[in-house]
C-alpha positions as CSV (number, residue, x, y, z in Angstrom):
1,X,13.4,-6.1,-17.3
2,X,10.0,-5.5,-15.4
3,X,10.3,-4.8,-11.5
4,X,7.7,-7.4,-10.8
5,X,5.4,-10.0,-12.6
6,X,1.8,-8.2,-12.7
7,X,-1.1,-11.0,-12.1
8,X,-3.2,-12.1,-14.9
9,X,-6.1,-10.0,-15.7
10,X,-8.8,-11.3,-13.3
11,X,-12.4,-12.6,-13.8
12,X,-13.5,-11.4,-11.0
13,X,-15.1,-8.2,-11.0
14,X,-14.5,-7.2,-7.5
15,X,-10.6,-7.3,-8.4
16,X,-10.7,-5.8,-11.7
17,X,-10.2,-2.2,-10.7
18,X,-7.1,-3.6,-8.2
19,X,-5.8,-5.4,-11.0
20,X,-5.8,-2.0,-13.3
21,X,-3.9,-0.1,-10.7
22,X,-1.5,-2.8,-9.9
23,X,-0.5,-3.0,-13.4
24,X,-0.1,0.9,-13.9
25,X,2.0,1.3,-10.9
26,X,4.1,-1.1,-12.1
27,X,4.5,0.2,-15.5
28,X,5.0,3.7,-14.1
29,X,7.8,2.5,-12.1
30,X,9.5,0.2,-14.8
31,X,9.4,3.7,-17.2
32,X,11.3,5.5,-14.6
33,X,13.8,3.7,-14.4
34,X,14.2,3.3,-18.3
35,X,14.3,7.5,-18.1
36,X,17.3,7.5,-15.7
37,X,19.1,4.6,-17.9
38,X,18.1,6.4,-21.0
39,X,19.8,10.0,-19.4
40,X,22.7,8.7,-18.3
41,X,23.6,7.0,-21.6
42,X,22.7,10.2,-23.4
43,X,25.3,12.0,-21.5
44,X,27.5,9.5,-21.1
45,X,27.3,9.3,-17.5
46,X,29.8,7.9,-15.0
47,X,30.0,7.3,-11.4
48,X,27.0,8.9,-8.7
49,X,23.5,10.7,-10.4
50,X,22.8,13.9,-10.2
51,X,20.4,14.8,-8.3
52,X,17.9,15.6,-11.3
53,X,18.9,11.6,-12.1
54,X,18.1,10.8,-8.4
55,X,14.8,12.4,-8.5
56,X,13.9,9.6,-11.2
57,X,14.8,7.5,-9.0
58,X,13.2,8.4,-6.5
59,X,9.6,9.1,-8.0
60,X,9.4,5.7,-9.0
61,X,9.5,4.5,-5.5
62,X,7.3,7.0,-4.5
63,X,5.1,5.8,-7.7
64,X,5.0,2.2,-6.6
65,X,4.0,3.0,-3.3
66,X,1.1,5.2,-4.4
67,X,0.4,1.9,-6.4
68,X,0.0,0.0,-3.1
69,X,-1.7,2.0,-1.2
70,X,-4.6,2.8,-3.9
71,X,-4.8,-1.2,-5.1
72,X,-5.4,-1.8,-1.2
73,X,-8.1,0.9,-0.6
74,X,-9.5,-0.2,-3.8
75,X,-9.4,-4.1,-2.8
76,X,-11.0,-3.0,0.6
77,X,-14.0,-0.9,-1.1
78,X,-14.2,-3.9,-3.6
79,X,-13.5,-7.0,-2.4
80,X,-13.6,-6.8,2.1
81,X,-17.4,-7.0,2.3
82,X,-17.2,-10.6,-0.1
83,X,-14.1,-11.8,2.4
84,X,-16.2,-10.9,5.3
85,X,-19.2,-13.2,4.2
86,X,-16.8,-16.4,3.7
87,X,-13.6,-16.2,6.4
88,X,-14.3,-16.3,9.4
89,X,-11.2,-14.9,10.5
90,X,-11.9,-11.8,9.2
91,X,-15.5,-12.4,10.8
92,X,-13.6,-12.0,14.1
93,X,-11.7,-8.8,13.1
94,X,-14.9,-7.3,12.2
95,X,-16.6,-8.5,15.4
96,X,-13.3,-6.8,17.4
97,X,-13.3,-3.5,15.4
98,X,-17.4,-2.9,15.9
99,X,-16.5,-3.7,19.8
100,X,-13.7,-1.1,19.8
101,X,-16.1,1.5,18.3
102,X,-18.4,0.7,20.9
103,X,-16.1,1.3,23.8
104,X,-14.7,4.8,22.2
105,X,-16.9,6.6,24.0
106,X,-17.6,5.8,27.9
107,X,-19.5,4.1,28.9
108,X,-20.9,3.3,25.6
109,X,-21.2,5.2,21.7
110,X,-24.6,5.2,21.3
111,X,-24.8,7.3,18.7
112,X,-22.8,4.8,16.9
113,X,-25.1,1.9,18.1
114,X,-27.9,4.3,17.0
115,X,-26.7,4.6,13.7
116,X,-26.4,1.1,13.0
117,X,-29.9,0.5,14.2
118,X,-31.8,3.3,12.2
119,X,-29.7,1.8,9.1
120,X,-32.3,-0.3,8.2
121,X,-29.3,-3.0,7.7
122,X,-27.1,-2.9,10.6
123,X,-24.4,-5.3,9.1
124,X,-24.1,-3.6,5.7
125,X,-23.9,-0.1,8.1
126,X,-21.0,-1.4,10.1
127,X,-18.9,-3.0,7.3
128,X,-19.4,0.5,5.6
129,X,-18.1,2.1,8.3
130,X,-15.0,-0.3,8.7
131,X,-14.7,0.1,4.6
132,X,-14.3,3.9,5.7
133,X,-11.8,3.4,8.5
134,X,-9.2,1.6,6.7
135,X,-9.7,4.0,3.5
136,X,-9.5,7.2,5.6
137,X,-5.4,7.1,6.0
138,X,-2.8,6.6,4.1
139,X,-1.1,2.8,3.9
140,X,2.2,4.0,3.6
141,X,3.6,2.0,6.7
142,X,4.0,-1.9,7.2
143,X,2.2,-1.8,10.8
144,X,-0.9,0.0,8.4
145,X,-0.4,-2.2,5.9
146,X,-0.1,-5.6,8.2
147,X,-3.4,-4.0,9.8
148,X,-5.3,-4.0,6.9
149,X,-4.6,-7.6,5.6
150,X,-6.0,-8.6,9.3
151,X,-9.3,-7.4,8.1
152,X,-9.1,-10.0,4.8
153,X,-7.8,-13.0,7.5
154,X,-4.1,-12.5,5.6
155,X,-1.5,-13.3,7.6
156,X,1.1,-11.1,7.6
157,X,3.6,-14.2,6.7
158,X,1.5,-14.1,3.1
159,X,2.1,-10.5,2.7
160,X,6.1,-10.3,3.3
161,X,9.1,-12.8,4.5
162,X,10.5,-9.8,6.1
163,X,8.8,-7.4,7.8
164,X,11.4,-5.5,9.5
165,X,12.7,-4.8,5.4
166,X,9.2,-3.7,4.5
167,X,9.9,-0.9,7.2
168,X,12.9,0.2,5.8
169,X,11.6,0.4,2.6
170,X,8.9,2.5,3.5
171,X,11.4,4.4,6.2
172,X,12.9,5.4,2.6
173,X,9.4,6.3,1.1
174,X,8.7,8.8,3.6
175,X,12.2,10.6,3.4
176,X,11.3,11.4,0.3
177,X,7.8,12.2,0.2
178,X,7.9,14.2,3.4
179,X,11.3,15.3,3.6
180,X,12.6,15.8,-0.4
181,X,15.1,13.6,0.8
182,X,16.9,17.1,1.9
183,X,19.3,16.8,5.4
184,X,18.1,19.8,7.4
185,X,20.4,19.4,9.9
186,X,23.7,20.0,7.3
187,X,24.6,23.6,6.8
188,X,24.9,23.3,3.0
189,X,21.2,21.2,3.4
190,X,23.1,18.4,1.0
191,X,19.6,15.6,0.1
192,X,20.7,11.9,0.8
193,X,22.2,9.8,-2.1
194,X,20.0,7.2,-3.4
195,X,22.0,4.3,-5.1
196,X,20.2,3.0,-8.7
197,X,20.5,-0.7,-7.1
198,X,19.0,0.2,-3.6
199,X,16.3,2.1,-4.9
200,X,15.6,-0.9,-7.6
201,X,15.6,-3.4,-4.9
202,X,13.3,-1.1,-2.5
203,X,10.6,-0.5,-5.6
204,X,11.2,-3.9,-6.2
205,X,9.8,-4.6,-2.6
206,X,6.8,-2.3,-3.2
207,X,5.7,-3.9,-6.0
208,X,5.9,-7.5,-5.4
209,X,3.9,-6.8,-1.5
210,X,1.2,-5.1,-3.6
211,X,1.5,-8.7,-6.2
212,X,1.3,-10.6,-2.6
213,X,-1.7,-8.7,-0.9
214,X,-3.5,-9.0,-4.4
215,X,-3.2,-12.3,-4.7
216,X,-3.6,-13.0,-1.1
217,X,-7.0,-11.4,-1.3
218,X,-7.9,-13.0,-5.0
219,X,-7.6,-16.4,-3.0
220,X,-10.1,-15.6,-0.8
221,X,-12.7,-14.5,-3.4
């Protein structure tokens, strides 16, 4: 059974690309987790995974979320500039982030200013340099992510019922990725013990915010 239902294939153009990444994650993920069901039955596995099953596990949460994170940056590059020119709540998020690049510098970023002037089109300038801002980090963090979604007017209620579980799940991400899910602090440096229904339910999680933030941003094309 797939982790999540992947969107139809769009006619938009600006959400095509998205719409390919989307649906590769989640295949990715839903294959991993057909590996580790397809190990254990071959060795007639009871009880906790091994490790090596863990790792399975494991990368297809860190699979999902490399999902989200690309679809977004690819939604931003594609699709802000065409939400900018017809919400005008994300109209006031630009106006606030060209204001706080004004006042980085005291009393005033000219250069910046300058920039924008010598464009030759000092709106298309400054949305670039927005589209550069939000692509230069990684998303892998619901305050990031939530942040983001403020720039397409999304409210964060559209994105996830549960914000506080979005951390967690990303919490869990970044074990992982940053850590090899290895506790330092124990003297035989034992790794944590990921459960096949958490990590389910936490890909799970991934997948369907990347389904929301698509489809939150197909709306407003």
């Amino acid at each position: 059974m797939s982790l999540c239902s992947v969107p139809a294939r769009p006619k938009k153009d600006a959400l095509a690309r998205a719409h390919s990444i989307l649906e590769r994650a989640s295949e990715s993920a839903d294959a991993l987790f057909e590996a580790f069901t397809t190990v254990r039955k071959s060795r007639n596995a009871k009880g906790t995974a091994t490790d090596h099953e863990q790792d399975l596990l494991r990368a297809a949460l860190i699979f999902a979320a490399a999902g989200l994170d690309s679809m977004v940056k690819q939604l931003i590059t594609d699709g802000l500039c065409l939400v900018l020119a017809r919400e005008k709540g994300a109209q006031t998020q630009f106006r606030e982030f060209v204001h706080s690049r004004l006042k980085r510098a005291d009393p005033i970023d000219l250069k910046f200013l300058a920039e924008a002037l010598a464009s030759g089109d000092a709106p298309r300038h400054l949305e670039r340099e927005l589209i550069n801002e939000l692509t230069a980090s990684s998303l892998q963090s619901k305050d990031q992510l939530l942040r983001v979604a403020a720039y397409f007017a999304i409210p964060a209620s559209e994105i996830t019922n549960d914000p506080n579980a979005l951390k967690t799940v990303f919490d869990a991400r970044n074990q992982i990725a940053h850590e090899m899910d290895i506790l330092l602090g124990q003297p035989n440096r034992g790794r944590r013990q990921r459960k096949w229904e958490t990590i389910r339910q936490q890909t799970a999680a991934i997948l369907d915010t990347a389904v929301a933030f698509y489809s939150a941003v197909e709306k407003r094309l």
